[in-house]
N, C-alpha and C positions, 0 to 999 in steps of 0.2 A: 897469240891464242890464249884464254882463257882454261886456267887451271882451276880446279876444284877440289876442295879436302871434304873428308866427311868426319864426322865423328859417333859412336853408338851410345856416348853415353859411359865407356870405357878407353876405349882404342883411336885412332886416328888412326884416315886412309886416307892416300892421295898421294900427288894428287891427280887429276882422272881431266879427261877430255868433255866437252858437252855431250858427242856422241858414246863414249863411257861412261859418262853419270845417268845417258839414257837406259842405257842393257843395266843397271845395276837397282832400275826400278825403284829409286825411290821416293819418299811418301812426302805430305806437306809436312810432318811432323820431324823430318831428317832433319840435320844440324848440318848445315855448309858454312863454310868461310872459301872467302875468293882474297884474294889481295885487293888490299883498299880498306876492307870491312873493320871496323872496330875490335866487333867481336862475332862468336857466332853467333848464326841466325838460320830461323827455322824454313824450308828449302820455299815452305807455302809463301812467304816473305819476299823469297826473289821473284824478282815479277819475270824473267827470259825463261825460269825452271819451268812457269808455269804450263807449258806442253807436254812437259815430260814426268809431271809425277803422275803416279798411279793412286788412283782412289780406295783405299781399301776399306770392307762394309766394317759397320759394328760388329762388336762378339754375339754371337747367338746365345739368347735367354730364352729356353724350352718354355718357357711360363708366360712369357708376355703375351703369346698370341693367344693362349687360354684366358688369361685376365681381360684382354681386348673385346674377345667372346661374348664372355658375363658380362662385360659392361655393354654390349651392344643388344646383349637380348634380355637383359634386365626392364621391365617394367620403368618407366618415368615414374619415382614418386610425383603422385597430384595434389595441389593445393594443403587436401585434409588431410596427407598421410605427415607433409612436412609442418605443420602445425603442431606447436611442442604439445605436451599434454596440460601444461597448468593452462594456457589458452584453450585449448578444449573444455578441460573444467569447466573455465569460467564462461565460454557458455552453453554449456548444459545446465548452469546454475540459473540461467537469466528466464525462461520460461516457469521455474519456480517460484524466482523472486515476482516476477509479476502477478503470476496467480496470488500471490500473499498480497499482493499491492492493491489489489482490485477485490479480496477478499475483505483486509480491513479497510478502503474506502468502502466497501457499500454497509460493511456493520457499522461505521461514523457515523452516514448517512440515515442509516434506519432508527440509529438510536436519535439523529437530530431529529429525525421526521416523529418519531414518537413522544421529543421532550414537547416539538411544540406543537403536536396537537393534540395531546395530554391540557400543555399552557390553555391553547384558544379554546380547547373543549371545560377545562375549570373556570375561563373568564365569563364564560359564554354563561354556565349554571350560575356563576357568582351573580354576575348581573342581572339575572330573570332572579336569584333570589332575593335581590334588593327590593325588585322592582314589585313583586308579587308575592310579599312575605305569607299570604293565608294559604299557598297552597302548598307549604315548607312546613305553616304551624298547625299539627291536626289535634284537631277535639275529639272530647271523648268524654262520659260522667253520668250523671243523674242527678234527677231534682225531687225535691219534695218540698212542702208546707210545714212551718216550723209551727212552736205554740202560738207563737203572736200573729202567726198566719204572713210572717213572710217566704217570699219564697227564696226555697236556696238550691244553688247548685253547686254541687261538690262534682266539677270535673279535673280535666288535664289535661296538657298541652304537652304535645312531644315535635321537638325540633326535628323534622326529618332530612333539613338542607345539607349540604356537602361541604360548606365554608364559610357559615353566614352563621352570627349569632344575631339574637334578637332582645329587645329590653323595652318596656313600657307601652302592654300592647294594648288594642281597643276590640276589647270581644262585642259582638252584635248580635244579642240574643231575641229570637225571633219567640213571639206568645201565640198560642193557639189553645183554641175549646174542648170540648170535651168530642170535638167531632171532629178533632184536628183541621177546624178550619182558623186561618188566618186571624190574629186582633190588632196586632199590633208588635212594632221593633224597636228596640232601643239599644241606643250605644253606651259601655261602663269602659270606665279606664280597668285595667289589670296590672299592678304594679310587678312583674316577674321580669327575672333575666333568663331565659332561654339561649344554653349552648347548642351549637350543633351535637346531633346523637345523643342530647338528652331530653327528659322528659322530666316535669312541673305540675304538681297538684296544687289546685285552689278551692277555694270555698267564697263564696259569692252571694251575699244575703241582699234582695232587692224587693221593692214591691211591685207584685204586677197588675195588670190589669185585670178589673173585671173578667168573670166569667174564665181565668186562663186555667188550663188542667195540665199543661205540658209547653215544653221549649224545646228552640234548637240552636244551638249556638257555635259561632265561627270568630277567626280572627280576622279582620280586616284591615287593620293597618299596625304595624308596629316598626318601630329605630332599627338599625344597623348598627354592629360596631364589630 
């Protein structure tokens, strides 16, 4: 027959019968030695004990079944609430940066659309002012009969184009009667350099025609530069 010791950890007992170690109730965590065994060993170990230990519960924690509680009727944080805060931040920031993004594209854009059609709208006067220098250079003056009885005109010319200068023009002064009808036209060089937004006085001694009492005179063609 199979003898059994026990030990608590202080004391040795034994040794005890199978049906003795059964009334003595004990646990997997007892310490038995039988003969044979090296050393002791915990009763949960011997595999014939296993019928006869007793299970005994965990220590009772007042709190745990409270803590179980709260955790079971807590709320799941969701998605947004576990979302640190500097990701938060960043974005609540992304709806701002874009309205700045789409604020300064379209002011880019407006001032592109205003360089060049500023550009096409100055090439566009430049070139009708090449092209149609008399209606850029305007007249203006009066005439009279000098002693030798020629005639003179002391007028002026005022550059009024926007980027066009002018230099060696051809005035076309038209002759008419005393009943301002029609005699006759003729063209003089004018030797003057006209800036844009300025204005030139000249004087202009010619002979006219028979019977003329009055003129009227314009620019018809003058240089670029």
């Amino acid at each position: 027959m199979t003898e059994y010791f026990i030990h608590d950890g202080v004391n040795q007992t034994g040794p005890f019968s199978f049906e003795q170690l059964r009334d003595r109730k004990i646990t997997g965590d007892t310490n038995i030695w039988v003969a044979g065994m090296s050393g002791w060993t915990k009763a949960k170990d011997v595999s014939e004990l296993a019928s006869i230990l007793v299970v005994a519960p965990p220590p009772f924690n007042p709190n745990s079944r409270r803590h179980e509680t709260a955790s079971e009727s807590a709320p799941a944080p969701n998605a947004q609430t576990r979302l640190p805060k500097e990701q938060k931040a960043r974005r609540s920031r992304w709806p701002v940066l874009l309205i700045l993004i789409l604020l300064l594209g379209g002011a880019a854009a407006f001032v592109l659309y205003q360089q060049n059609h500023y550009t096409a709208g100055a090439s566009l006067f430049t070139d009708d002012e090449k092209v149609s220098p008399g209606q850029y250079l305007k007249t203006s003056g009066k005439t009279r009969f000098n002693l030798i009885d020629q005639f003179v005109i002391e007028g002026k010319v005022e550059n009024v184009a926007t980027h066009t200068n002018y230099r060696n023009l051809i005035l076309r002064v038209t002759f008419y009667n005393k009943s301002e009808e029609y005699i006759d036209a003729k063209d003089y060089d004018l030797d003057l350099v006209c800036q844009y937004g300025y204005s030139k006085s000249f004087k202009l001694k010619i002979e006219a025609p028979s019977g003329t009492r009055t003129a009227g005179w314009e620019v018809v063609r003058a240089e670029t530069f």
